[in-house]
Rosetta silent file (secondary structure, phi, psi, omega in degrees, C-alpha in Angstrom):
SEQUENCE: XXXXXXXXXXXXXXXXXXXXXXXXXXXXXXXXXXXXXXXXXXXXXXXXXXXXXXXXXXXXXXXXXXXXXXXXXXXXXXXXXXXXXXXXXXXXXXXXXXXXXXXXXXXXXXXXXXXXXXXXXXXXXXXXXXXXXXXXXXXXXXXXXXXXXXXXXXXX
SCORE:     score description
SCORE:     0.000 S_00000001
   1 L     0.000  -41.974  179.185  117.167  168.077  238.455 S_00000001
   2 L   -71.238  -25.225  173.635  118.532  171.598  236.696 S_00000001
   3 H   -64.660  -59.158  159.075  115.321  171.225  234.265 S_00000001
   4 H   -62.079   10.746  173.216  113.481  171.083  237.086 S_00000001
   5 H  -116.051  -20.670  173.622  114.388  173.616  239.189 S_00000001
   6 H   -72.124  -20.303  169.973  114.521  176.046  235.648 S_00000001
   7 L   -42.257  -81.152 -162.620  110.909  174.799  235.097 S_00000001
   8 H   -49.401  -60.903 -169.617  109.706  175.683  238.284 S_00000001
   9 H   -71.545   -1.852 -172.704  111.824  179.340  238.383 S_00000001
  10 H  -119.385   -3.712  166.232  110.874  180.443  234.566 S_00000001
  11 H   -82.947  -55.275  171.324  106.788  179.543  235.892 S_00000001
  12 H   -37.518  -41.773  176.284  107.489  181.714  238.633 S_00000001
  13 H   -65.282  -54.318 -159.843  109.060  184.626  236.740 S_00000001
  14 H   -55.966  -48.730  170.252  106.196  183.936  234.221 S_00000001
  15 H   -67.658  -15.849  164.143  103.530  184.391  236.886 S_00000001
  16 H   -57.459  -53.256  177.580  105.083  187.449  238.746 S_00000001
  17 L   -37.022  -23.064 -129.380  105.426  188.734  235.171 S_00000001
  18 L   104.793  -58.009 -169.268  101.652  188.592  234.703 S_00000001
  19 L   -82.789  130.773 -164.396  101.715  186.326  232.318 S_00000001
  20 L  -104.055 -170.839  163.171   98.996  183.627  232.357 S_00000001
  21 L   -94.971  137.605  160.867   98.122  180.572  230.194 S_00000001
  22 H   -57.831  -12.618 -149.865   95.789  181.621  227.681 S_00000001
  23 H  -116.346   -3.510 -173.678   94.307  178.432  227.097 S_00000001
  24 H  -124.666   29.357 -176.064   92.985  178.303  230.819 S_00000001
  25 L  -155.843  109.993  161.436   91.541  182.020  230.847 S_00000001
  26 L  -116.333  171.183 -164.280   88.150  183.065  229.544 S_00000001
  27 L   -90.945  -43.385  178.934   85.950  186.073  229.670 S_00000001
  28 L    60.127   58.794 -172.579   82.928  184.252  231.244 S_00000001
  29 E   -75.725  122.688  166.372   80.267  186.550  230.485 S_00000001
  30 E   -68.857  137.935 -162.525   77.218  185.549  232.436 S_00000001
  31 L  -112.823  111.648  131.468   73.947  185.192  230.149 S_00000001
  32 L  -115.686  169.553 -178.604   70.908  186.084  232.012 S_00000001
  33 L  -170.813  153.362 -163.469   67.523  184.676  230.730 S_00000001
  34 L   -96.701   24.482  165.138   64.076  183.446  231.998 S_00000001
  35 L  -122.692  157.932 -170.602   64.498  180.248  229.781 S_00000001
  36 L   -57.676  131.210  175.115   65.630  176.749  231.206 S_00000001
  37 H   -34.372  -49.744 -178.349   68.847  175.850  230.545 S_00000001
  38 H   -66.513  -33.502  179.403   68.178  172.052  229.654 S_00000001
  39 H   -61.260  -38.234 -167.453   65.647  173.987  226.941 S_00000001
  40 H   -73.717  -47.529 -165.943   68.619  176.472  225.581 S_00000001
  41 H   -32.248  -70.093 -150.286   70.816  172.971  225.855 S_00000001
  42 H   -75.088  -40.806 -172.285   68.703  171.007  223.686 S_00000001
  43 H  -100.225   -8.983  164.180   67.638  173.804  220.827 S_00000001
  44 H   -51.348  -66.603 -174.583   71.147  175.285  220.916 S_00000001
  45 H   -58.521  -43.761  174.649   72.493  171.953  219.226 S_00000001
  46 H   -36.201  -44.602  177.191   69.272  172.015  216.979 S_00000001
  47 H   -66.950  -15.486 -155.340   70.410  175.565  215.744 S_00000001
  48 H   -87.785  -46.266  176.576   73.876  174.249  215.813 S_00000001
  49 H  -100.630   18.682 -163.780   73.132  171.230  213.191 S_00000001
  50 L  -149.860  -27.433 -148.029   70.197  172.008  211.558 S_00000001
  51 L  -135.426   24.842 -170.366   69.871  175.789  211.138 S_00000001
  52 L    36.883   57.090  160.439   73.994  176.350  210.368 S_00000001
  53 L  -119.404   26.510  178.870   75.305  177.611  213.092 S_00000001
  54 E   -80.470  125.091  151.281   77.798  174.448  213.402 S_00000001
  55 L   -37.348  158.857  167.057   81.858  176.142  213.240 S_00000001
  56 L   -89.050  162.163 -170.548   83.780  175.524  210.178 S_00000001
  57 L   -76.308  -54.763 -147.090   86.612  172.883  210.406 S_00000001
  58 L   -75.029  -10.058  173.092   89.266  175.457  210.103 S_00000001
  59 L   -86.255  -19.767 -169.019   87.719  176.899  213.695 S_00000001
  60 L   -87.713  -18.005  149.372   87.701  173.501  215.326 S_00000001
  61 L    -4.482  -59.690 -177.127   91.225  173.701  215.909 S_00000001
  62 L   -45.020   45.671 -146.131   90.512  176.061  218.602 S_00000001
  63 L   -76.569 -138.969  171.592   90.378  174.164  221.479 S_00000001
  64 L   159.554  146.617 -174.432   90.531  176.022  225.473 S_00000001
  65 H   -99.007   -1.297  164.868   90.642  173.736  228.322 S_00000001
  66 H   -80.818    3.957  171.307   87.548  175.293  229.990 S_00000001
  67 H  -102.563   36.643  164.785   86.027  172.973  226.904 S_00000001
  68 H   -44.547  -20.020 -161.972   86.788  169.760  228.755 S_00000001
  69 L  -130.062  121.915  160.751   83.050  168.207  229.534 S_00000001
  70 L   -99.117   20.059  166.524   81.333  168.695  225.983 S_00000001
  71 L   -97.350  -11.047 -175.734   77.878  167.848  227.756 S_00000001
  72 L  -110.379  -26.008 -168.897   78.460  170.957  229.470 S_00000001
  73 L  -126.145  149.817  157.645   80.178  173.658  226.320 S_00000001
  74 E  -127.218  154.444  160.410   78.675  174.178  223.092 S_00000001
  75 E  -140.033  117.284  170.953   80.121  176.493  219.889 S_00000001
  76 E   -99.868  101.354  174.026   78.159  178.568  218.021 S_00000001
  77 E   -74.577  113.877 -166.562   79.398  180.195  214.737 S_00000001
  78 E  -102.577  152.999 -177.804   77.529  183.205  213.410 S_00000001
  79 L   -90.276  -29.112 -160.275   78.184  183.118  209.542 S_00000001
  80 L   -97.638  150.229 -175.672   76.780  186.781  208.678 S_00000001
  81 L   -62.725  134.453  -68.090   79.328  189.851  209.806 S_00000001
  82 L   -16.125  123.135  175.063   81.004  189.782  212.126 S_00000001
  83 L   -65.123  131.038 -175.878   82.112  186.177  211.709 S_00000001
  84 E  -162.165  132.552  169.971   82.404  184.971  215.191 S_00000001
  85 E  -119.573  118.733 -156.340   82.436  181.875  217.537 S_00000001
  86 E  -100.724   99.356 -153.003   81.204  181.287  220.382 S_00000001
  87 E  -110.059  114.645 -172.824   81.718  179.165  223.098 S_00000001
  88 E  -115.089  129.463  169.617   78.915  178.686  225.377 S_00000001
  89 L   -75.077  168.041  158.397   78.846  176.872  229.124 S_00000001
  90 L  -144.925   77.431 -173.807   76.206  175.379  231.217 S_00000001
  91 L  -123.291   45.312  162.126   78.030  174.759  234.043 S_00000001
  92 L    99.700  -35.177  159.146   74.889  175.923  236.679 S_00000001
  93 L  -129.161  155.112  174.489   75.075  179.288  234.948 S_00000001
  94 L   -64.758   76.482 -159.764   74.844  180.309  231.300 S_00000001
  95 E   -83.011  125.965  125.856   78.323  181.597  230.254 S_00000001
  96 E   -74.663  118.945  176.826   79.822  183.204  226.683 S_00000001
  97 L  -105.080    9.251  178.019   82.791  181.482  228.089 S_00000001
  98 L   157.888  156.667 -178.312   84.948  183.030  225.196 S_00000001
  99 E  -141.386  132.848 -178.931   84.540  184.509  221.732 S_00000001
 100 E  -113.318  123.170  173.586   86.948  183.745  219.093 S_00000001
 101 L  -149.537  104.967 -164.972   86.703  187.181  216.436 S_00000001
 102 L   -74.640   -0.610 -176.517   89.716  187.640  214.208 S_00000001
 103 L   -88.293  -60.136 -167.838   88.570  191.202  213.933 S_00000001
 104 L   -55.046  -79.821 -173.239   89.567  191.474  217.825 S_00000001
 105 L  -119.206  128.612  163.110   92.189  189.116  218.821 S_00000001
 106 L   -69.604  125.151 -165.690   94.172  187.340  215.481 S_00000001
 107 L    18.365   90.873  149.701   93.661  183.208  215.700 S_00000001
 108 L   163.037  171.052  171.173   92.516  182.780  218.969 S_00000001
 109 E   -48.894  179.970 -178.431   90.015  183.466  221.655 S_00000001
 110 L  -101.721  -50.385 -168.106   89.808  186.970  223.109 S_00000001
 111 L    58.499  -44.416 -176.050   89.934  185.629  226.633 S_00000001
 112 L   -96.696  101.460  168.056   91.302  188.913  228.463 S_00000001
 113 H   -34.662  -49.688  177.860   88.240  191.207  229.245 S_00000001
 114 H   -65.735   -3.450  169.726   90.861  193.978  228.623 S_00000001
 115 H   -74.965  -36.496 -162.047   91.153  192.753  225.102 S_00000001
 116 L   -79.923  121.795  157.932   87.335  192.961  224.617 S_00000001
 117 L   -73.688  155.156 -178.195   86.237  196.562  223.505 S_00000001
 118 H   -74.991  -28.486 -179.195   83.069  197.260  225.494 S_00000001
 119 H   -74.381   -5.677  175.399   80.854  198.366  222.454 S_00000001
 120 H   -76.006  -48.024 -163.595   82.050  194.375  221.227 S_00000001
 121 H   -79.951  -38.178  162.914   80.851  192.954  224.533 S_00000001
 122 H   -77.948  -12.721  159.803   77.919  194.508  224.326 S_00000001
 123 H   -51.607  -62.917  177.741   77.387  193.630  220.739 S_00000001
 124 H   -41.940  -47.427 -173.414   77.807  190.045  221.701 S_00000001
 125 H   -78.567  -45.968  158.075   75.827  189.764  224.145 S_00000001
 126 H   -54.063  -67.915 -170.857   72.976  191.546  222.364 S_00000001
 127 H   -57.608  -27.754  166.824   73.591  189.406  219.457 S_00000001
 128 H   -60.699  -34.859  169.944   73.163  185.713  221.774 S_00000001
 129 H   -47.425  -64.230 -177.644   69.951  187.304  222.977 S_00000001
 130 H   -53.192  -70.713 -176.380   68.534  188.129  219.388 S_00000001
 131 H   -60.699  -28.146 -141.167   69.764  185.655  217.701 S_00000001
 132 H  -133.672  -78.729  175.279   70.178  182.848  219.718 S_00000001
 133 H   -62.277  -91.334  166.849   67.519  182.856  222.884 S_00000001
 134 H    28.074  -81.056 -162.621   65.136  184.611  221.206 S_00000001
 135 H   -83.580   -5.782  166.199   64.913  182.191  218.200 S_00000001
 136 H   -83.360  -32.039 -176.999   64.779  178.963  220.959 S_00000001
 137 H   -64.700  -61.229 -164.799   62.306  180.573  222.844 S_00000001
 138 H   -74.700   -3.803  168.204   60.192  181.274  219.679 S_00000001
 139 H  -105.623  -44.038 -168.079   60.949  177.034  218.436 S_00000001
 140 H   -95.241   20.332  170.926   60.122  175.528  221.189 S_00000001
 141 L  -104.974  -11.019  156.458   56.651  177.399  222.032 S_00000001
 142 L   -47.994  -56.361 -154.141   56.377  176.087  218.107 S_00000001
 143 L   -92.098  -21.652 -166.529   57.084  172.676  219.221 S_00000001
 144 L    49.573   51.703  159.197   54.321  173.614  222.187 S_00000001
 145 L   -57.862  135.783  172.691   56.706  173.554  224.878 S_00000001
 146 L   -84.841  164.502  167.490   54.735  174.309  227.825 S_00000001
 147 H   -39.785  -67.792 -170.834   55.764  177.632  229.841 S_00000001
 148 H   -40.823  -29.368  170.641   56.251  175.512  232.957 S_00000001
 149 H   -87.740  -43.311 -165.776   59.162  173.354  231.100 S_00000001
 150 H   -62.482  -50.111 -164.246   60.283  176.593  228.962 S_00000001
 151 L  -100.179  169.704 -145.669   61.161  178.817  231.608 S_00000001
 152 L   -68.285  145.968  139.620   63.545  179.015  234.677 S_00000001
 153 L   -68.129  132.895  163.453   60.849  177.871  238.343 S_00000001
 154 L   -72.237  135.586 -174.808   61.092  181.118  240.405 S_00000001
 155 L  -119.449  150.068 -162.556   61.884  180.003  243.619 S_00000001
 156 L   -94.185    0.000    0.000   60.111  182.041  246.298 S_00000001
C-alpha cells in the first residue's frame, strides 16, 4: 500500500514537474504530398530493403511506443551525412513521427520540438521530400503506375 501511494505521488510530482515519458512523446511532423499513401507505403519498404535505407542493428534498439502497429510505422536510415533515422507513420496522415540524430539529441530520439533546431527541421523535412518522395514518385511512374493510383483523389 506505501509503494503505492509513493508511486502514484512521485508520478504526480513528475508530471507537475514537467517531466514526461520520453518514450510516449514525438515530434509528429506532418508530411504533405500529392502522392498516395498506400504508394509511399509500398515503395518506402522497397527503398528500405532493396536500395539501403534499412537501420543498422545497433539503431534497432530504439524502440518508442508510438511504434506499436508496424503496418502503420516504418524507419528509414539515411547512410550519407548526417546519419539519421527516421521514423515514419501512416496513421491517416503522413508523419516524421521522430528522428533519432546523435548530432542533436545523444542515443535517442529528439522527440521535444524544443530540442529540434529549426534549420534541422527544416533540413529533414527537405531531405524526406528529395530523397525519399521524390525518388518513389520517380519508381513507380517507372513501374507505370498510373497517375490515378499514384496520387492523393482530390475530393471536390
Amino acid at each position: 500500500m506505501e509503494k503505492s501511494v509513493f508511486i502514484i505521488g512521485l508520478c504526480f510530482c513528475l508530471s507537475a514537474c514537467g517531466i514526461r515519458a520520453g518514450n510516449r512523446i514525438s515530434l509528429d511532423y506532418p508530411i504533405e504530398t500529392k502522392l498516395s499513401h498506400q504508394i509511399i507505403k509500398r515503395y518506402l519498404d522497397t527503398l528500405i530493403y532493396n536500395y539501403g535505407f534499412n537501420p543498422p542493428k545497433q539503431l534497432l534498439q530504439f524502440d518508442k511506443l508510438v511504434d506499436i502497429t508496424p503496418e502503420n510505422t516504418r524507419r528509414i536510415y539515411f547512410r550519407n551525412f548526417p546519419n539519421e533515422m527516421y521514423l515514419i507513420q501512416f496513421n491517416g496522415v503522413l508523419l516524421i513521427a521522430d528522428v533519432y540524430n546523435r548530432d542533436i539529441v545523444k542515443d535517442d530520439y529528439v522527440s521535444l520540438r524544443e530540442k529540434m533546431p529549426e534549420k534541422d527541421e527544416v533540413r529533414i523535412k527537405k531531405r524526406f521530400k528529395e530523397e525519399v518522395l521524390d525518388r518513389i514518385e520517380s519508381m513507380a511512374k517507372n513501374d507505370g503506375i498510373p497517375d490515378s493510383i499514384l496520387y492523393l483523389k482530390v475530393k471536390w
